[in-house]
N, C-alpha and C positions, 0 to 999 in steps of 0.2 A: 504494500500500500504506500502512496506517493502522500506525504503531509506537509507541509510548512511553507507558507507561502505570503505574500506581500498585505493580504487583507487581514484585518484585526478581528478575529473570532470573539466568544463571548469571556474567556479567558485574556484577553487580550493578545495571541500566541500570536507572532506573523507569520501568515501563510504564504509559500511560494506558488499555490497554483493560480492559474490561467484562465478569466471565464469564459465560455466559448457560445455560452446564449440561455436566454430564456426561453421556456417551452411552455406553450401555450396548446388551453382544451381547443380543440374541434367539436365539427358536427359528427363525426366519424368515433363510436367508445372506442376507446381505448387508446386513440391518435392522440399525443400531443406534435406540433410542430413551432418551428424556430429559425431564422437564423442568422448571421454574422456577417460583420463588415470590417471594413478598413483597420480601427483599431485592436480590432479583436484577432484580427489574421494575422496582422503584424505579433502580436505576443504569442498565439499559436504559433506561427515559424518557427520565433524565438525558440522555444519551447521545447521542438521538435528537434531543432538543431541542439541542441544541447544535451536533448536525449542521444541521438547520434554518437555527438564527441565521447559523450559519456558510455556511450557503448548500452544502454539502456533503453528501454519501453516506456509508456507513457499510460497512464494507468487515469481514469473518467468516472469524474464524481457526480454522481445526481443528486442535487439535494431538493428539498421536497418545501414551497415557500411558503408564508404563513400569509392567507388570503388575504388578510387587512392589512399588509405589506406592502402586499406584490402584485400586479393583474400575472402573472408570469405564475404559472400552478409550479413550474420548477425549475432550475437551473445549473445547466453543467457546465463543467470546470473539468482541467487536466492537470495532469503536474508529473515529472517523472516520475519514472515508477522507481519505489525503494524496497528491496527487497528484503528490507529487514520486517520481523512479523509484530506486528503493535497490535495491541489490546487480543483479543480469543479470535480461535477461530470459527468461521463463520460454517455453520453445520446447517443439513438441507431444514427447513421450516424456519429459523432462525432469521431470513428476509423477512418476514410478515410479522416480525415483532419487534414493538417500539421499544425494549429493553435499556435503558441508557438515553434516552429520548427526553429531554427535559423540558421539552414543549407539550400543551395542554392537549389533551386526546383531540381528535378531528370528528365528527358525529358522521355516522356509516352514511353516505351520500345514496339517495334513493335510489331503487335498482334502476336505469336508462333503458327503454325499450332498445331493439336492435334492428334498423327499417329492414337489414335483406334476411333477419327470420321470419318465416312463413309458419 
């Protein structure tokens, strides 16, 4: 996992990753779409190059925004990838739990019909 980057989290930590867009709902479940321009390629390059020199991969953060925020349901970000293993590992069902999450639960959003089931 890639951490530390130029933006100041709620710990004040700098983080070195990369934002590369906001992701926005559609009329399509389950679509979000997004995406990037000028200054945001330019630090992507950055980024990438640096993965390169580094002989490394680049490793893409989804973070999930907090609606009175954001119009932006969420946003990703890149940073190199570190191979060092920080905090547990992640085991299958482990995705669908806010564990560590110190934002207030979200209320289960009503089930979306689906227009091409019949």
């Amino acid at each position: 996992m890639a951490y530390g980057g130029k933006f100041k989290g709620k710990g004040k930590k700098e983080y070195t990753s990369v934002q590369l867009t906001g992701l926005f709902k559609t009329q399509k479940k389950g679509l979000y779409v997004g995406s990037s321009t000028g200054e945001y390629f330019d630090k992507a390059v950055a980024k990438i190059k640096e993965a390169i020199k580094a002989k490394k991969g680049v490793t893409f953060f989804l973070w999930r925004n907090d609606p009175d925020k954001s119009e932006a349901a969420f946003t990703l970000y890149m940073d190199l990838d570190n191979m060092q293993k920080k905090g547990k590992k992640i085991e299958d069902g482990d995705l669908d739990s806010d564990e560590g999450d110190e934002r207030e639960p979200e209320e289960e959003p009503e089930e979306e019909s689906d227009p091409f089931d019949d």
